[in-house]
C-alpha positions, 0 to 999 in steps of 0.5 A: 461612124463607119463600122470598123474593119477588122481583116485585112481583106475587108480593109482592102475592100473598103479601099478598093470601093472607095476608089471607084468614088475617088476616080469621078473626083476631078484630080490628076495629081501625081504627087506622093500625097495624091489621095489628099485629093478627096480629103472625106475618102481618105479620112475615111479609109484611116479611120477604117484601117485596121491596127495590123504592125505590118512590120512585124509580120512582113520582116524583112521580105525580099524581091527579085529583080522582076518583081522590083522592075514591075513594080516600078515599070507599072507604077510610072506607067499609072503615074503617067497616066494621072492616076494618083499615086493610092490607086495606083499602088493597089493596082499594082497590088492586086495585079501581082501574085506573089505572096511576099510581093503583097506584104510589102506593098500592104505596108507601103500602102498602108504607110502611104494612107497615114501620109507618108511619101513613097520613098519614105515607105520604100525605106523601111525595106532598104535591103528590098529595094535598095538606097539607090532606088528609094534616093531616086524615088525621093528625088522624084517626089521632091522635084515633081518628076517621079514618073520620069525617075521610075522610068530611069529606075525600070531601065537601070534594073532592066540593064543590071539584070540582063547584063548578070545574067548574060555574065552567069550564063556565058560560065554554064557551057564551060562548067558543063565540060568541068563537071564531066570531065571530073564525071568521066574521071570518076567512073574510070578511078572508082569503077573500072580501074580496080577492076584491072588491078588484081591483074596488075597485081598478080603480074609481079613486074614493075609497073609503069610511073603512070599506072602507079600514081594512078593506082595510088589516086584510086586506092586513096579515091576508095578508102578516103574519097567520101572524106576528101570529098567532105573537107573540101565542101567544108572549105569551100563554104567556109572560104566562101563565109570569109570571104563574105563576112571578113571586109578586108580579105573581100576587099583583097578578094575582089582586087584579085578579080579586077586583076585576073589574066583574061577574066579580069578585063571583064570584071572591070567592064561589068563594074564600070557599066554599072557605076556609069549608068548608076552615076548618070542617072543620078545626075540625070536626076538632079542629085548633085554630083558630091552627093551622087558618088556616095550613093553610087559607091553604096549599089557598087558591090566590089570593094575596090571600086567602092572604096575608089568611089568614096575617095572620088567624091573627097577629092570632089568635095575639095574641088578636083574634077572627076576625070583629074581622079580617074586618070590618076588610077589607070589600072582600074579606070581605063583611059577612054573612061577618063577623056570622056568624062573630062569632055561631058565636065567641059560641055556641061554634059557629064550625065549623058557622057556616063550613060554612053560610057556604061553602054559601052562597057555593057557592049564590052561584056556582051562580046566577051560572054559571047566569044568565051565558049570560043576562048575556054572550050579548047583549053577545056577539051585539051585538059579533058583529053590529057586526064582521060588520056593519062589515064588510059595510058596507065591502063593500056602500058601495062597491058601491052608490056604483058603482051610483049612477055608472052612467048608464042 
């Protein structure tokens, strides 16, 4: 008997050693239970397994979006290239320098060795990865075309990622000008401002309407400032907590965006590429349309469009078309979403329709972080000068009305 391993690092050793044996073994399976190929390996490597709950120490570990898209992106790649699907994954293990990224896929390797498929593994970190993609995964394993579901999953991530950043970058620029407006504001109302004021009150004149609101802001900045400053933290984390946590005002919360003046064309763009692309995917999978919009509503983080999404696939369920729905709800469907979903369920195409759709809506959002530096940035500089202008005003009337006194 093989002399039992008792670290992890030894057992990934043994492994490792024993794929140098597996690769001379004529196979080129892809299948999720690919290291079944040299039957006296595997058992081999069972037995030395070490008796570790990975569960226990891993927790609930959390990926970013990068490591996610290289962790599928390479593993298609291996798969592809006839590698079996135990190799592969410690390939991609011992390319990976995060330590968090290592545990989990210690434990699906670990999970994967006792026979377990991949999509079965990956679920035991639903908030890792995500129903989405394990559904996409298991479809895969079931239908013998993984490699070609990854490489859909490795997109979809790819396009999600970019397509949030390019949306949280386009608000960088305008809360610059924000932040120093209020800066600005600030220094003149906490510094310079009451500097001026024993001038003023020495003066024994009636001030301006400007100069005393002004003065009151100040005076009401230095004694309760720090106070003010704290409620309004407070209440914006726990308005933040509400909203997080309450489903029923998220839901009310998230109704307001999609109906914002100017911002809310946008919030209905992004949410439509990405249950688009979701939703074509799924169907380019193999997943039926009544099963996929569920799994569609689940990676849909707005609530409204969620909820329109589980309606949708009742109504499907009871044999409406698709585009039947989507056109009964114009406010949050536009039109051209519904005349092409109706043309892609008439031609037998509807997959390829709701990936063009969702290219489309991602090229909507890209003009719109594009141009809104261009949209905001006067409306920013126009409140910007009439703040700073107000209060220079308020210091510049009095002034000039001692000016005006002075008897030469």
């Amino acid at each position: 008997m093989a002399k039992k391993v008792t670290t992890v690092g030894a057992y990934l050793k043994r492994v490792i050693d024993l794929r140098s044996s597996t690769r001379s073994a004529p196979t080129h399976t892809t299948h999720t239970h690919a290291h079944t190929s040299h039957p006296r390996a595997a058992a081999l490597a069972v037995s030395s397994m070490p008796a570790i709950n990975w569960s226990y120490s891993i927790g609930t570990p959390k990926l970013s979006i990068k490591e996610q898209t290289f962790f599928v992106k390479r593993l298609a790649f291996l798969i592809k290239a006839n590698v079996p699907i135990l190799e592969g994954l410690h390939m991609v293990s011992e390319q990976s320098s995060s330590r968090s990224y290592k545990k989990v896929l210690g434990s699906v390797i670990s999970d994967v060795t006792n026979g377990t498929s991949l999509a079965k593994s990956l679920g035991r970190f639903p908030a890792t990865f995500g129903e989405f993609g394990i559904n996409i995964i298991k479809v895969g394993e079931s239908s013998g075309t993984l490699s070609q579901n990854l490489e859909y999953l490795a997109d979809e991530l790819r396009k999600s990622h970019v397509l949030r950043k390019k949306l949280m970058g386009a608000f960088v620029y305008p809360a610059v000008i924000v932040v120093a407006t209020l800066g600005i504001t600030a220094f003149l109302m906490l510094y310079l401002f009451p500097k001026i004021m024993p001038v003023f009150a020495s003066m024994h004149m009636e001030l301006p309407l400007t100069t005393r609101i002004v003065i009151w802001v100040s005076t009401f900045l230095q004694n309760w400032g720090l106070t003010f400053s704290v409620v309004v933290v407070l209440s914006a984390i726990a308005l933040t907590m509400v909203i997080t946590r309450v489903r029923s005002i998220r839901f009310w919360f998230h109704r307001f965006l999609t109906r914002m003046p100017m911002f809310g064309s946008v919030v209905r763009a992004y949410n439509l590429a990405g249950i688009s692309r979701t939703l074509g995917l799924l169907l380019k999978s193999g997943i039926t349309l009544s099963e996929a919009l569920p799994l569609t509503a689940d990676t849909t983080k707005n609530l409204v469009y969620q909820h329109e999404l589980r309606v949708m696939a009742h109504a499907v369920n009871r044999g409406e078309r698709v585009s039947t729905y989507l056109a009964k709800r114009r406010k949050i469907f536009p039109d051209v979403m519904s005349q092409m979903v109706a043309v892609g369920e008439k031609t037998g195409n509807l997959s390829n329709t709701l990936v063009y759709l969702s290219e489309l809506y991602d090229a909507e959002v890209d003009d719109f972080t594009k141009n809104l530096s261009a949209l905001i940035e006067p409306a920013l500089m126009v409140v910007m000068g009439l703040l700073v202008g107000f209060i220079a005003v308020s210091i510049i009337t009095p002034i000039y009305g001692i000016t005006q006194n002075i008897n030469p």
